[in-house]
N, CA, C and O atoms as a GROMACS GRO file, in nm:
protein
  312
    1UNK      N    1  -2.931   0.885  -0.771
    1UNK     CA    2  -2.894   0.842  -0.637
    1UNK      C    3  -2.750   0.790  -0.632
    1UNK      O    4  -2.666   0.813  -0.545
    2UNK      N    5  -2.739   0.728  -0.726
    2UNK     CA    6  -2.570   0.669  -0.729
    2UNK      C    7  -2.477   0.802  -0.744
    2UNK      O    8  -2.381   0.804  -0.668
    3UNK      N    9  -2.490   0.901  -0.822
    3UNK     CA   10  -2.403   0.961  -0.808
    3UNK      C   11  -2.374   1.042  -0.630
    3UNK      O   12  -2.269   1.084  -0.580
    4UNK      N   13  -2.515   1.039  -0.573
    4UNK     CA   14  -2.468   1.131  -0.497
    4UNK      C   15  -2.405   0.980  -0.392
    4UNK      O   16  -2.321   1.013  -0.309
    5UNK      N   17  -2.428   0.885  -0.393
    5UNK     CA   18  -2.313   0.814  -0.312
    5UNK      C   19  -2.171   0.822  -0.343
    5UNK      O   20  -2.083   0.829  -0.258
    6UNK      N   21  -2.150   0.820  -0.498
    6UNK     CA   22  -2.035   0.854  -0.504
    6UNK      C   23  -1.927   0.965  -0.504
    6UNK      O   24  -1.805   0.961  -0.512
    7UNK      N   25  -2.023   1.075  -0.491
    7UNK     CA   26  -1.966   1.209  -0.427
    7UNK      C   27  -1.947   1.214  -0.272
    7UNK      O   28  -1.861   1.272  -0.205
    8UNK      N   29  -2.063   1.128  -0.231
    8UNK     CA   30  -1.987   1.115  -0.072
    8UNK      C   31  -1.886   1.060  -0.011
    8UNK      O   32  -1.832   1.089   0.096
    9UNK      N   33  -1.850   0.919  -0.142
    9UNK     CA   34  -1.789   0.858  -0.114
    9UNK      C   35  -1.622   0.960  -0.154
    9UNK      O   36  -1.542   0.989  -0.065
   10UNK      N   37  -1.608   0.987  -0.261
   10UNK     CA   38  -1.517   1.046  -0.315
   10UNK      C   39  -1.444   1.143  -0.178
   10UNK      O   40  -1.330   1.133  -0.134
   11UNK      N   41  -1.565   1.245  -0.126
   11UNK     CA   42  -1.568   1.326  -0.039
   11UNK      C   43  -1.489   1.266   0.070
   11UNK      O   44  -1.397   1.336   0.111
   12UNK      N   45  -1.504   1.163   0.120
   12UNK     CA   46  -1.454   1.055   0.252
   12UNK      C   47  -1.322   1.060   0.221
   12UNK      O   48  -1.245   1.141   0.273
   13UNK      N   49  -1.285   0.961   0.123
   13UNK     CA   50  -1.200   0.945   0.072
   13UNK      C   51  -1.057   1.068   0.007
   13UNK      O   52  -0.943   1.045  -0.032
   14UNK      N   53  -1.134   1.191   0.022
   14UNK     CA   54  -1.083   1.300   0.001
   14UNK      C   55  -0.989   1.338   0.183
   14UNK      O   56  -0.880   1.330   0.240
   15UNK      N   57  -1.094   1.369   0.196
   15UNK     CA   58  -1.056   1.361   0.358
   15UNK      C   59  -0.946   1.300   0.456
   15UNK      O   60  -0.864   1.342   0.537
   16UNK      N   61  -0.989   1.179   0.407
   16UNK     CA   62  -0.886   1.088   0.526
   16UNK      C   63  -0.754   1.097   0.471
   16UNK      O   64  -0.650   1.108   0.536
   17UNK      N   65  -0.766   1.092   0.326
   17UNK     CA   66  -0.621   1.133   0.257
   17UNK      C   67  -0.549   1.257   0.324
   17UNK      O   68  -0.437   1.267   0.373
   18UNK      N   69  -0.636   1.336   0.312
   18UNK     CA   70  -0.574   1.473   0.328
   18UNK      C   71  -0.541   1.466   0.532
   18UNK      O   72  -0.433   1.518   0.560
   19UNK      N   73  -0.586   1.434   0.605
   19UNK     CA   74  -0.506   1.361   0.738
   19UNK      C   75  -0.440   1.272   0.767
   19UNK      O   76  -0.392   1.260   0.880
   20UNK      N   77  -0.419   1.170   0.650
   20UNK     CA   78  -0.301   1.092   0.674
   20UNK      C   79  -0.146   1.164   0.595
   20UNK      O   80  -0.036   1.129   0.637
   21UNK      N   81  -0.158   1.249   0.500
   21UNK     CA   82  -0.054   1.314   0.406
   21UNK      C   83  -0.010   1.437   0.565
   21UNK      O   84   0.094   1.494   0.598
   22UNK      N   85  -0.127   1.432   0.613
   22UNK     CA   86  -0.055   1.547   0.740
   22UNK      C   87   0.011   1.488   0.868
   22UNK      O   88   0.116   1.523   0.922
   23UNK      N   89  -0.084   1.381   0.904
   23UNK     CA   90   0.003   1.319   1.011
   23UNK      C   91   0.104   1.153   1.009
   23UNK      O   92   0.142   1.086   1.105
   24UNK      N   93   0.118   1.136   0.899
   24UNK     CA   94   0.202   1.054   0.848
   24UNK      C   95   0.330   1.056   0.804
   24UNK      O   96   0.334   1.143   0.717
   25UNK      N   97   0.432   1.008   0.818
   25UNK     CA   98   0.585   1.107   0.753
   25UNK      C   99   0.591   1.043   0.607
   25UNK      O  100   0.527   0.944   0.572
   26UNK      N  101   0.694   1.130   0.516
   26UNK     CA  102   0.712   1.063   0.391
   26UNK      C  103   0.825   0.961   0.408
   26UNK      O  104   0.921   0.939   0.482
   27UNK      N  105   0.744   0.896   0.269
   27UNK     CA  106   0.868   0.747   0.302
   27UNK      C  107   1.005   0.788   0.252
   27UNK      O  108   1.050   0.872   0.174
   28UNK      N  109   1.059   0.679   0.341
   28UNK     CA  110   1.242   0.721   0.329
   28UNK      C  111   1.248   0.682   0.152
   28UNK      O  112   1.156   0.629   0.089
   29UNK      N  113   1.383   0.724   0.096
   29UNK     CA  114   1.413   0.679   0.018
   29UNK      C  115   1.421   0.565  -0.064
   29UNK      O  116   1.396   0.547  -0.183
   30UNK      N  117   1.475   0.469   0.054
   30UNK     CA  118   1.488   0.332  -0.003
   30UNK      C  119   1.388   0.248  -0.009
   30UNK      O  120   1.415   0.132  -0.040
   31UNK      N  121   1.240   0.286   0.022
   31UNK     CA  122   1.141   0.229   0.058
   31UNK      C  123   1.086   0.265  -0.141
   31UNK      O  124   1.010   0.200  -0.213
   32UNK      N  125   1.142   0.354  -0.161
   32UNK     CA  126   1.039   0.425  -0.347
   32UNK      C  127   1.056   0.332  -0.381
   32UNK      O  128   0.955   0.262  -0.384
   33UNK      N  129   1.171   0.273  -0.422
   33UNK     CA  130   1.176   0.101  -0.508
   33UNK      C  131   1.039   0.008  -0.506
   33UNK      O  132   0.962  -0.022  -0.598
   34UNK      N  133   1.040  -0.025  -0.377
   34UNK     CA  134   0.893  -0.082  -0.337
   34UNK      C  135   0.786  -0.023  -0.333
   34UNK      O  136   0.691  -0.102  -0.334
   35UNK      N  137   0.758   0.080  -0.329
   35UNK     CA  138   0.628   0.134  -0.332
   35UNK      C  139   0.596   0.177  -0.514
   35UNK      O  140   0.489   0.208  -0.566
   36UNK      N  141   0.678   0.168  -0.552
   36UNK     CA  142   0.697   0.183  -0.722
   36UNK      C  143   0.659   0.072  -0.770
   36UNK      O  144   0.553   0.059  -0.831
   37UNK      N  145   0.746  -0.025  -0.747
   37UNK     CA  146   0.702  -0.166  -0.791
   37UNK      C  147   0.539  -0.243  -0.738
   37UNK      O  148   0.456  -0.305  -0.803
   38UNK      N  149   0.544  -0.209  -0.615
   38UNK     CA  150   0.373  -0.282  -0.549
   38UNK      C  151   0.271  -0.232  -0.659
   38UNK      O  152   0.183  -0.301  -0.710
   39UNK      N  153   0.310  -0.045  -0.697
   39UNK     CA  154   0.229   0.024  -0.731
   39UNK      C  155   0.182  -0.027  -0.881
   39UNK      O  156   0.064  -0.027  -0.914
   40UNK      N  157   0.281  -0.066  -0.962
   40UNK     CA  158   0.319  -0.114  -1.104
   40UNK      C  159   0.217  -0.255  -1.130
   40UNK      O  160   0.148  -0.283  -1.228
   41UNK      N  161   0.239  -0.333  -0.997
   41UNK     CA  162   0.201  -0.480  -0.956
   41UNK      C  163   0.023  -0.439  -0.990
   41UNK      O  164  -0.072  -0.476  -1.058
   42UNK      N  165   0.047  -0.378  -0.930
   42UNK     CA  166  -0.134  -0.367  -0.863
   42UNK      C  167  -0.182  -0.309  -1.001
   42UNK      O  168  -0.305  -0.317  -0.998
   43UNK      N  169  -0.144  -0.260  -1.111
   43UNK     CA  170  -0.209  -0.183  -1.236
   43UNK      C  171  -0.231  -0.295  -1.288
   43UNK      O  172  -0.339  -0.354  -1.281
   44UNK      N  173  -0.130  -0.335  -1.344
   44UNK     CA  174  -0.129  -0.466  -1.425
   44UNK      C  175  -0.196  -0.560  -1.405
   44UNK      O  176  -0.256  -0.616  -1.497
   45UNK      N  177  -0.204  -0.606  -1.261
   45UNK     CA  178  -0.301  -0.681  -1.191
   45UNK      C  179  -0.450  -0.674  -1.222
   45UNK      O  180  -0.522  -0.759  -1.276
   46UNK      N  181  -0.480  -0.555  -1.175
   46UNK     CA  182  -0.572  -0.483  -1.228
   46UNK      C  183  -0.657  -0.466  -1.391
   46UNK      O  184  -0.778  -0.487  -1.402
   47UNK      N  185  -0.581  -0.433  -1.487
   47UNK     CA  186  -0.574  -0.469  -1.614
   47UNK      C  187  -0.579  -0.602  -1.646
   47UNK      O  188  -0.678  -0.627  -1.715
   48UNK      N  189  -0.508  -0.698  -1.621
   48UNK     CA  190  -0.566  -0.834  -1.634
   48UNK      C  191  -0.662  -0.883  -1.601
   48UNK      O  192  -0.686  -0.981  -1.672
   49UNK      N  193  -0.740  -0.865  -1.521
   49UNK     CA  194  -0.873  -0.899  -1.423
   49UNK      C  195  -0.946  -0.839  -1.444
   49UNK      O  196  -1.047  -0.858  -1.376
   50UNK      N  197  -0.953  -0.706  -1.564
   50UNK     CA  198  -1.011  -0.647  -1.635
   50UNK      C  199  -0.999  -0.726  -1.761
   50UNK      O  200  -1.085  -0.668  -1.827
   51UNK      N  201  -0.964  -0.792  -1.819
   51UNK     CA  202  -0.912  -0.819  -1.927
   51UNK      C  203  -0.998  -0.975  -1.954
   51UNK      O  204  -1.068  -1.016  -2.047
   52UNK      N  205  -0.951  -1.041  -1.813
   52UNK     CA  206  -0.999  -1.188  -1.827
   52UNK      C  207  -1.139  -1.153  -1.807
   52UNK      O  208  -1.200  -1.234  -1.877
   53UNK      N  209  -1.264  -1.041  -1.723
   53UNK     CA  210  -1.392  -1.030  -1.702
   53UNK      C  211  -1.431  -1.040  -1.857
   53UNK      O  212  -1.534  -1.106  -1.873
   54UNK      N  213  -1.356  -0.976  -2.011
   54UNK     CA  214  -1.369  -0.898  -2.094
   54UNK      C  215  -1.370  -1.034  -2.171
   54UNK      O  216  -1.477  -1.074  -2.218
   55UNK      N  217  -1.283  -1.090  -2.182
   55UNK     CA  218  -1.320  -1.237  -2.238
   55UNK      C  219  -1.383  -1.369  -2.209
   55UNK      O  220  -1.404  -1.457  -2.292
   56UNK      N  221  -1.408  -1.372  -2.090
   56UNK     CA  222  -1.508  -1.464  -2.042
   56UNK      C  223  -1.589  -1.454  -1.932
   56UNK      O  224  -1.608  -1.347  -1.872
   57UNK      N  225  -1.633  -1.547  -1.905
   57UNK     CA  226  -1.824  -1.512  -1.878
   57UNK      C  227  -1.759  -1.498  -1.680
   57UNK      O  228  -1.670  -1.570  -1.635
   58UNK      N  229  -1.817  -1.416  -1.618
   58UNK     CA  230  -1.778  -1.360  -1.496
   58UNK      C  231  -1.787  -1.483  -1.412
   58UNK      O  232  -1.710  -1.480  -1.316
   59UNK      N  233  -1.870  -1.606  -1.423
   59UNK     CA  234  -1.903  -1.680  -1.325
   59UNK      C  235  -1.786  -1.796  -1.373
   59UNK      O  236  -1.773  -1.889  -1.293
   60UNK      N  237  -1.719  -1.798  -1.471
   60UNK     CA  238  -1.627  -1.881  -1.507
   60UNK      C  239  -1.476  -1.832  -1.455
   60UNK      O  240  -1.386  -1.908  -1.419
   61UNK      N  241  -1.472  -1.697  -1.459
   61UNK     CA  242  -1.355  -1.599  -1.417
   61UNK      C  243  -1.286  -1.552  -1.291
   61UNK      O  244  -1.169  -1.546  -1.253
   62UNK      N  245  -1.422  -1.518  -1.235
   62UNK     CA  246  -1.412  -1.494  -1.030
   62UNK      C  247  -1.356  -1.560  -1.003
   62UNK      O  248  -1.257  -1.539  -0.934
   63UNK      N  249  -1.399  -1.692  -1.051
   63UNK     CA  250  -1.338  -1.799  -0.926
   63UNK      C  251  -1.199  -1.848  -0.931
   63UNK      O  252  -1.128  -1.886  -0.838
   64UNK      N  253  -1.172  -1.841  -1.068
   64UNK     CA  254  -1.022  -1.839  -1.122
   64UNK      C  255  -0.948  -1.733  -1.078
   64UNK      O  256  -0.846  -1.744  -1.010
   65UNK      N  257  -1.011  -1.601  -1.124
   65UNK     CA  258  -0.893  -1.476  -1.070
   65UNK      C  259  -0.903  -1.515  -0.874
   65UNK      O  260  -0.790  -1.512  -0.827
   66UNK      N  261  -0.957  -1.532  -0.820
   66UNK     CA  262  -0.968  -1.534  -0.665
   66UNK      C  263  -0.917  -1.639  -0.617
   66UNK      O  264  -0.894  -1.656  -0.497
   67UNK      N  265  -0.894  -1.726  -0.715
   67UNK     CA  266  -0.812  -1.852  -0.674
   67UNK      C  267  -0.705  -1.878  -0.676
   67UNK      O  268  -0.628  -1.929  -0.594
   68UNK      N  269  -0.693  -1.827  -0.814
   68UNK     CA  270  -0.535  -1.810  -0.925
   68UNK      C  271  -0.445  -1.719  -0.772
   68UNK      O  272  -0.412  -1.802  -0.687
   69UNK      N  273  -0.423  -1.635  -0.750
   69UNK     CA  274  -0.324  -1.537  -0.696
   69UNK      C  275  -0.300  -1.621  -0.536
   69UNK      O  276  -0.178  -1.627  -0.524
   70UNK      N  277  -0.330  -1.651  -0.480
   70UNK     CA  278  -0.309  -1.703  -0.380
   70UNK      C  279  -0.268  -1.855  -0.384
   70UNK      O  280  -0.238  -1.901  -0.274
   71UNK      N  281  -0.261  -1.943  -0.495
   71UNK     CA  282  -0.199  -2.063  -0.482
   71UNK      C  283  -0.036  -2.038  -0.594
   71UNK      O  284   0.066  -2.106  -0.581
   72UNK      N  285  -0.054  -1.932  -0.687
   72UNK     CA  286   0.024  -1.876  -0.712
   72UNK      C  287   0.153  -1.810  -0.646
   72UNK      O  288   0.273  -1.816  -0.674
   73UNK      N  289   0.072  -1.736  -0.535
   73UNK     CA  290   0.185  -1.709  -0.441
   73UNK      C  291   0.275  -1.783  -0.273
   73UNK      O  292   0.376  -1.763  -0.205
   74UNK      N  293   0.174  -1.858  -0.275
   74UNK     CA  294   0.162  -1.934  -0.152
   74UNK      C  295   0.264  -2.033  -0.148
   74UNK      O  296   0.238  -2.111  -0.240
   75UNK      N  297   0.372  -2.071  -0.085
   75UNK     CA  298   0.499  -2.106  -0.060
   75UNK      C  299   0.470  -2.274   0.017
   75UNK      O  300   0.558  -2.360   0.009
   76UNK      N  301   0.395  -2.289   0.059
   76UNK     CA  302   0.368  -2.422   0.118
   76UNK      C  303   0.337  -2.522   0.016
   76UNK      O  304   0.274  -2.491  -0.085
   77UNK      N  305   0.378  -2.635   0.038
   77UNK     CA  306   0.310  -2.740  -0.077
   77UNK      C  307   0.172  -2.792  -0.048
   77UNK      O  308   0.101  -2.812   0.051
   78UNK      N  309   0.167  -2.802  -0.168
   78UNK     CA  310   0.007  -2.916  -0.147
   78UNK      C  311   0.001  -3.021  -0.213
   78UNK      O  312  -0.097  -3.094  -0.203
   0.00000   0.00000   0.00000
């Protein structure tokens, strides 16, 4: 059963891609810098939060990774 959700899902996801690559324009030039870098951000990101699940216990981790990035980035004091 799971797989066939995830063939539907895949399927969806196939789709909407393929109508936004048509009615969407490509990004200008000066925009690749940033979309390179977000893209780079988000792996690594990714990989770490893979990394910290891998060494400690998930209910100790969530709440740290979901906490961690937003007081991290957040510009206001507390």
């Amino acid at each position: 059963m799971q797989g066939v959700i995830e063939g539907a899902c895949r399927g969806v996801v196939v789709k909407c891609a393929t109508v936004t690559v048509r009615f969407v324009p490509f990004p200008h030039a000066s925009a690749w810098p940033f979309i390179l870098t977000s893209a780079v951000l988000e792996v690594l990101s990714q990989l770490f939060l893979l990394r910290a699940y891998q060494l400690g216990d998930f209910g100790q981790m969530y709440p740290l990774a979901r906490g961690t990035a937003p007081r991290c980035w957040s510009r206001s004091p507390r």
